[in-house]
N, C-alpha and C positions, 0 to 999 in steps of 0.2 A: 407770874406766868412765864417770864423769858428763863427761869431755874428751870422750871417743868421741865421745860421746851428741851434746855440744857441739859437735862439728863438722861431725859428720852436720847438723844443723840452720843452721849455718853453710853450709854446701853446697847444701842445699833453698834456703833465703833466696836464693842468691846466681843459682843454677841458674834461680829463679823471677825475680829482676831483671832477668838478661839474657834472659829471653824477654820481659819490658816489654818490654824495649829494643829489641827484634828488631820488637814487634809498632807499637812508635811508629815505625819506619823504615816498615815499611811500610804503614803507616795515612799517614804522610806521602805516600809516594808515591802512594798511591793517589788523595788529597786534590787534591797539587798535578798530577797528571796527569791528572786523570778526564777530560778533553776526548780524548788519544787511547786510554783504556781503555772509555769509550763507545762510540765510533768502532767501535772491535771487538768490541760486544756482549758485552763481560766484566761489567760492571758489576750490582750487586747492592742491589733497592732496599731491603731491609730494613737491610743496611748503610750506605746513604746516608743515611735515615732517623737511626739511631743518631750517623752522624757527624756529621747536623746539628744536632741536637738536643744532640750535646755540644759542636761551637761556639758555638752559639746559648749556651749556659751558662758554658763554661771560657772564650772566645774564644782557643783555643791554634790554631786554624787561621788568623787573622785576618791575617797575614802570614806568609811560608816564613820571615824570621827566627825569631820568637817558635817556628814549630816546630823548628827546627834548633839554636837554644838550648837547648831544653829538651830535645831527642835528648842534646847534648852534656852538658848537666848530668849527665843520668840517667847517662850513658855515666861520667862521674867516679866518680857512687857507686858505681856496679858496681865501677869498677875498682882504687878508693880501698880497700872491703871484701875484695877479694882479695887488696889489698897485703898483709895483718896474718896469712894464711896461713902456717905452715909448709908449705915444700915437703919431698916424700917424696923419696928419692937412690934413682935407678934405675941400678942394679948390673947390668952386660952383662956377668956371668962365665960 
């Protein structure tokens, strides 16, 4: 029972990783394109706010490398933590 438990929370953990990941993609894109998501009145100033104020602090926007590195790091743990998984055997009888 305490494995179960155990993996259930392995699964939340990891479920919750890749929405990071999902959400620094596109925090990325939004970052390095906002000249033509402006352009189209998509733009959101409470979020721009926030994203500046978290470069202004992390400077993880300060070039597309630093945020493409750090997409790809995050990307390893996710996928480093899924390696250690048992997979389940789906039976087509």
């Amino acid at each position: 029972m305490q494995q179960e438990d155990d993996l259930r929370g392995l699964a939340k953990v990891m479920d919750f990783m890749r929405a990071l990941n999902i959400l620094s993609v596109v925090i990325n894109i939004y970052w390095f394109c906002y000249g033509a998501i402006k352009e189209r009145g998509i733009h959101i100033g409470v979020v721009d706010k926030i994203l500046l104020n978290f470069n202004h602090i992390a400077g993880l926007f300060t070039t597309i490398l630093w945020t493409k590195i750090f997409a790809v790091v995050f990307l390893a743990f996710v996928l480093s933590g899924d390696k250690g998984r048992k997979r389940r055997k789906n039976n087509m009888e």
